[in-house]
N, C-alpha and C positions, 0 to 999 in steps of 0.2 A: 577397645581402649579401657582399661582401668579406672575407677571411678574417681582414683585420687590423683590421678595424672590431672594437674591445671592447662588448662584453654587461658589461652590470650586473646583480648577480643579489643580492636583497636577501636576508638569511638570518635570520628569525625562530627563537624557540620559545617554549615556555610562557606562550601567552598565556592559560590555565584561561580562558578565556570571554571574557577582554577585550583589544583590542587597542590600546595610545595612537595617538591620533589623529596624534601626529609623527612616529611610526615607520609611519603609514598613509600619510604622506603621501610618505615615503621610498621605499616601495615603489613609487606610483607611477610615480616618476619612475625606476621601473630596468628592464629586461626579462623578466627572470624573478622570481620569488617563490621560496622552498624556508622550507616550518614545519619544522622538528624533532620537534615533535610537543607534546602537554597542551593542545591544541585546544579541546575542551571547545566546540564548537557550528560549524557551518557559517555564521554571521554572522560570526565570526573569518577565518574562506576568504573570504568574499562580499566584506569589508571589505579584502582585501587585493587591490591593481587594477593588476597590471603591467603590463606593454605588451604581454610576450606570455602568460604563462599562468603557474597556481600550484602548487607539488611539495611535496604533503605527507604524512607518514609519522603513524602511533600511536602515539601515549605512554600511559603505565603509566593512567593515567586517563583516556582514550578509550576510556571502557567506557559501554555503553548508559542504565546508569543516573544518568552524570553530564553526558547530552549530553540536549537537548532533544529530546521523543520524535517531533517531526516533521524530525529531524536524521537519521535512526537507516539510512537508506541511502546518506547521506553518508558516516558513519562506517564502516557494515559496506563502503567501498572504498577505505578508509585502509589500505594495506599496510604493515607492519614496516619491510621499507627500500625504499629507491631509488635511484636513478641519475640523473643529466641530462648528457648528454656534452654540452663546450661546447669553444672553442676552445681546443686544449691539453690538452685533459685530461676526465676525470670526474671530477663532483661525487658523491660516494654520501653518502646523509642516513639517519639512524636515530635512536632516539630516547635509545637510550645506559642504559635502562634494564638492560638485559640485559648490561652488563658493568660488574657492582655496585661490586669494587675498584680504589676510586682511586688506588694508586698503578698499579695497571696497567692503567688503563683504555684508554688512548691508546694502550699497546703490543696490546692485546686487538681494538681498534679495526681499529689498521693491519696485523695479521694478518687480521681478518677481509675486510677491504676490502684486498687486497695492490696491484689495479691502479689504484685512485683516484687521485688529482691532490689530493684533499681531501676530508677528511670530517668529515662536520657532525653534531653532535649536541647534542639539551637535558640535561634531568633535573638537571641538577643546578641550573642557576637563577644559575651562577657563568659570567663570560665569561672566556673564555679564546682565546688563538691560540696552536697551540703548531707554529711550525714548526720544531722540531731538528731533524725529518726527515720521509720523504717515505714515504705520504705526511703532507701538515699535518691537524692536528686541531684543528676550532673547536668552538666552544661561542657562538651569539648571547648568551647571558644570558636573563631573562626577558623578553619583550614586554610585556607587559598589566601586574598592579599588586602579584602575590603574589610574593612572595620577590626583589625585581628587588637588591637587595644594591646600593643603590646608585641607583636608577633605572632606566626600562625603558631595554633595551639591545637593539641587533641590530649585525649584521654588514652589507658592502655588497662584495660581489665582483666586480671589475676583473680580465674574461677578456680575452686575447688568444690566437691560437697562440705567441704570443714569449713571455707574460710574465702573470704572474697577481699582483695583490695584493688585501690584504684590511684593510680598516680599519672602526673599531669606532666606534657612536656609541652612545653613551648620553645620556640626558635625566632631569631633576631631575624627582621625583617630584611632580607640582601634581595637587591631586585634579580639577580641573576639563576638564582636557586628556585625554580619551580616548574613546576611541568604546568604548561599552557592546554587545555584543553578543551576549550569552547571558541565556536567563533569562527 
């Protein structure tokens, strides 16, 4: 592939067990996937179908006892963070748990991630882009249907080696629109 062909890289989190079905369908149609993490079952992964593969990290409730017990070596290869080099840059994903205070979250973030291009993180359930500096700090929002503050929300990432943007979709919460998959 070309190096100036753009990769789309859909950016979920929080979906606890459930993933809407329009933010399923977005992922689709992008190259990569990346969860943030609150997972909460391997139908969440399964339901998500990029073109080329899916990067997902642990959240604070990725614990054995909230994941379905035939889930539980899915989960026990959930690592804390990651990485996906793309054009331009690194993406590093974590789950944001582990740097409690909000006002310095993002500054905690980009110290710990110093050579990222971007880095992605849930737990809070709030969407955010913050790019003042480099590197940017997202937040998808929630996916699935608890705390979406708004509607499920994700991110959708336009790589290039020239040039990176990121835009935000969110959808109105309808109970009938979402793929169930935990439970």
């Amino acid at each position: 592939m070309p190096s100036s062909h753009p990769l789309t890289i859909a950016i979920v989190s929080d979906t606890h067990g459930e993933l809407d079905e329009r933010i399923a369908a977005l992922v689709r149609d992008c190259d990569y996937a990346v969860h943030a993490g609150d997972i909460l079952g391997a139908g969440v992964l399964a339901a998500m179908q990029p073109r080329r593969c899916v990067l997902a990290v642990r959240g604070n409730n990725d614990v054995p006892h909230k994941w379905p017990r035939d889930d539980a070596a899915v989960l026990h290869e959930l690592p804390l963070d990651a990485e996906l080099e793309l054009p331009g840059g690194t993406l590093a994903v974590t789950h944001g748990d582990r740097q409690f205070e909000r006002p310095d979250r993002h500054k905690r973030l980009r110290a710990h991630f110093p050579l990222a291009r971007i880095i992605v993180y849930g737990h809070s359930h709030f969407l955010t882009i913050d790019q003042t500096a480099t590197p940017w700090v997202v937040n998808p929002g929630a996916a699935g249907r608890t705390r979406t503050h708004g509607g499920p929300s994700c991110l959708i990432l336009t790589a290039t080696c020239a040039s990176w943007h990121v835009e935000a979709r969110r959808f109105e919460m309808l109970p009938a629109t979402r793929v169930r998959t935990a439970g």
